[in-house]
N, C-alpha and C positions, 0 to 999 in steps of 0.2 A: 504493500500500500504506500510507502515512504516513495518506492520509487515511481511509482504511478502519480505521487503527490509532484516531482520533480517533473516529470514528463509535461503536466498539462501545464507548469510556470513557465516550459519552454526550453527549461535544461536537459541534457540530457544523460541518465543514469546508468551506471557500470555495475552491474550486479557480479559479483566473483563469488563463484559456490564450487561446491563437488556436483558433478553428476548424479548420484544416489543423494545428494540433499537434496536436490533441484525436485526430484520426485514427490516432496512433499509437498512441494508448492504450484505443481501442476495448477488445481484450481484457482489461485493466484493469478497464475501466467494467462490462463485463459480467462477468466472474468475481468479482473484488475486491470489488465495489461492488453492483449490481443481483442475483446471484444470493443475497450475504449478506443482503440487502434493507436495504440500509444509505443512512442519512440524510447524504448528497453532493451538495451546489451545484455545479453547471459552470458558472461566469460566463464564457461562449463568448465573446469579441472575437472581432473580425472578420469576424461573421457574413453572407454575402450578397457582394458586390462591393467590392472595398476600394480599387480607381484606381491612384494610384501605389505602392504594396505591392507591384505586380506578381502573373503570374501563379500562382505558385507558393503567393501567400497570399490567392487569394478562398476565401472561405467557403460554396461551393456544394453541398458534400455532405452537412454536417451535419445538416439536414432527415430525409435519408435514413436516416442511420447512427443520428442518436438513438431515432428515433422505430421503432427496432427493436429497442429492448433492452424487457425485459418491465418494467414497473411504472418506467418513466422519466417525468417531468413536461415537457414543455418549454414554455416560458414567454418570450414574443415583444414585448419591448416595442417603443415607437416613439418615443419621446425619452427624453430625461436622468430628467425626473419620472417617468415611470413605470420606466425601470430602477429606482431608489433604490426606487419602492413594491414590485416585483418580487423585488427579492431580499429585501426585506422577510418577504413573501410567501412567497418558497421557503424560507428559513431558519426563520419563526417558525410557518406553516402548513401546510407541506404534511409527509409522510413520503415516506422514500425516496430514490432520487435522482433531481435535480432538473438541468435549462441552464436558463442565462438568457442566449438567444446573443441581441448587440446587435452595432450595426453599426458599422463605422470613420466618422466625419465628425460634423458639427454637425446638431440637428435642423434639421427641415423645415418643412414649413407647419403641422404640426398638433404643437401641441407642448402640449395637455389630457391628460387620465386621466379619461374619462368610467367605467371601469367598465363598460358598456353593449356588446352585438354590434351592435345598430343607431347607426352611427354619423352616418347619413342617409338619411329615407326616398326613395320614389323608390318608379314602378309599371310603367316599363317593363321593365326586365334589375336585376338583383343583381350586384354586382361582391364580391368576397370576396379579402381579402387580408390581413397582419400584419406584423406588425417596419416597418421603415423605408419600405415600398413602399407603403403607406399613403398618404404623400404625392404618392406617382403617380397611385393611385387617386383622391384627391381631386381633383388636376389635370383627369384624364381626367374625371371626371365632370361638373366644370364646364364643357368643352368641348362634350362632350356633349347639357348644356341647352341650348346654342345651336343645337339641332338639334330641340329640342321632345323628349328624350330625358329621362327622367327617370332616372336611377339610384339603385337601392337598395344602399348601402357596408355590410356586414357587415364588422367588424374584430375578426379574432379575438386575443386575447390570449394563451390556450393551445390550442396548435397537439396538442398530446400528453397526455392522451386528447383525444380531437375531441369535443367538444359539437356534433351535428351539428343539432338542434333548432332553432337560430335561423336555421341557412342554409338550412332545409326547409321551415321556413315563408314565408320569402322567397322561396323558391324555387318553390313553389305559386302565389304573389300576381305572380310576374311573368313565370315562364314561360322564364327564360334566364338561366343563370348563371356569369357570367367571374370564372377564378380566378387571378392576378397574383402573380405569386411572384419571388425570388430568389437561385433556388434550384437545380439539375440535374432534367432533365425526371425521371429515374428516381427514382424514393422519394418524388417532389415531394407534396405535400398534394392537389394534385388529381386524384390518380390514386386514393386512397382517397375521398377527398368522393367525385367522381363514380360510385364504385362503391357509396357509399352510401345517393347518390341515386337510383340502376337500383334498385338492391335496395326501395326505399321506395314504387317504382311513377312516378317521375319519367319524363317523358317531351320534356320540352320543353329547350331550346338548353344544350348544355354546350361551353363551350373554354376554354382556358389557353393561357396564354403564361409561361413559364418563362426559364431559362437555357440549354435547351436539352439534347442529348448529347454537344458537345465543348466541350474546358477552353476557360474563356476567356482572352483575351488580355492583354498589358498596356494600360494607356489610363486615363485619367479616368473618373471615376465616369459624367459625364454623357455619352462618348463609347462606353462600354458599352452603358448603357439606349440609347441610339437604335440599336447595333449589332444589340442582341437584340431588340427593336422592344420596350421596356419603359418608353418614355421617353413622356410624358404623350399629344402629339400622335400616338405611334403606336399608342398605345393606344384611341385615339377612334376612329383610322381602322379599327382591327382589329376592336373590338367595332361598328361600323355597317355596316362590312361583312359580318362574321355576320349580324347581323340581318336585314340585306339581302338577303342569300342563301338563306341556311339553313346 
């Protein structure tokens, strides 16, 4: 309510929470906030897997729960520099309200702000993923080539509305599209993508690999990813074995 008080003076408010806190203020976010249509930052920590935070504080639902309030932005970075351009972004550019859910730990391999969805081309599968899993994706993809695999990486930045255009197009040029998330299979991104894809006349390889439907456990970041087969290696295996199959 404080920051809804701020919003309609004409300020504009920076909320900093946990993800699993954020949850309880769902009907906040939506009555308070999105139905006044009022201009609200959610800077989400702990967005995705958080290791030893234990279970109680991964950030596996938010995906779901933001991305169902009407006229929300939600905004995915994948290192330090593009947080800082991000809320940048939400604060001086967008209306409404606005997450900017980031993840617990140090960046990763990919630590640029291209701006850009095509992050590497590639003509055999599209891989599609954002926030910190980014660097799985790029793992896996380099595996990958050493199988004569080319992959095409789409890295979305805003998850909420979907710009579905660059994955469509991708998606026509290679025929099969894996979607790598960090996220609870239900509300995940690739349950919309993929129905956006049908709807468009797509007909060639869809799968995802998520977090699955039950909580997960406590454990290390990187004892997670291989638990949920999200972790580089098993992601090479999982996407060549689709292919291999069907």
């Amino acid at each position: 309510s404080m920051a809804g008080g701020l919003a309609k003076q004409g300020l504009i408010p920076v909320v900093a929470i946990y993800s699993t806190f954020l949850q309880r203020a769902f009907d906040m976010m939506m009555q308070d906030v999105a139905l006044l249509h009022l201009h609200v930052v959610f800077a989400v920590d702990r967005a995705g897997l958080v290791g030893p935070d234990g279970e109680t504080h991964h950030g596996e639902f938010d995906v779901g729960y933001l991305r169902q309030i009407p006229g929300m932005t939600v905004l995915c970075p994948s290192n330090r520099l593009e947080l800082r351009k991000m809320l940048s972004r939400a604060i001086y550019d967008c209306t409404g309200p606005v997450a900017v859910r980031y993840p617990r730990g140090e960046d990763g391999v990919y630590r640029q702000s291209l701006g850009q969805p095509v992050l590497r081309e590639g003509k055999d599968l599209t891989i599609v993923s954002y926030g910190i899993m980014i660097n799985e994706a790029i793992a896996a993809a380099d595996l990958l080539s050493g199988n004569d695999l080319r992959a095409e990486i789409i890295k979305l930045d805003r998850i909420c509305p979907l710009d579905m255009g660059p994955v469509e197009a991708s998606a026509k040029k290679t025929g099969a599209v894996f979607v790598i998330e960090d996220c609870a299979r239900q509300g995940s991104l690739s349950q919309e993508l993929f129905s956006a894809l049908a709807s468009d006349g797509f007909d060639g390889k869809c799968a995802a690999r998520n977090l699955g439907d039950a909580f997960v456990a406590h454990g290390s970041r990187d004892e997670l990813l291989r638990e949920r087969g999200l972790d580089a290696h098993s992601l090479a295996d999982w996407i060549t074995e689709v292919l291999a199959n069907g």
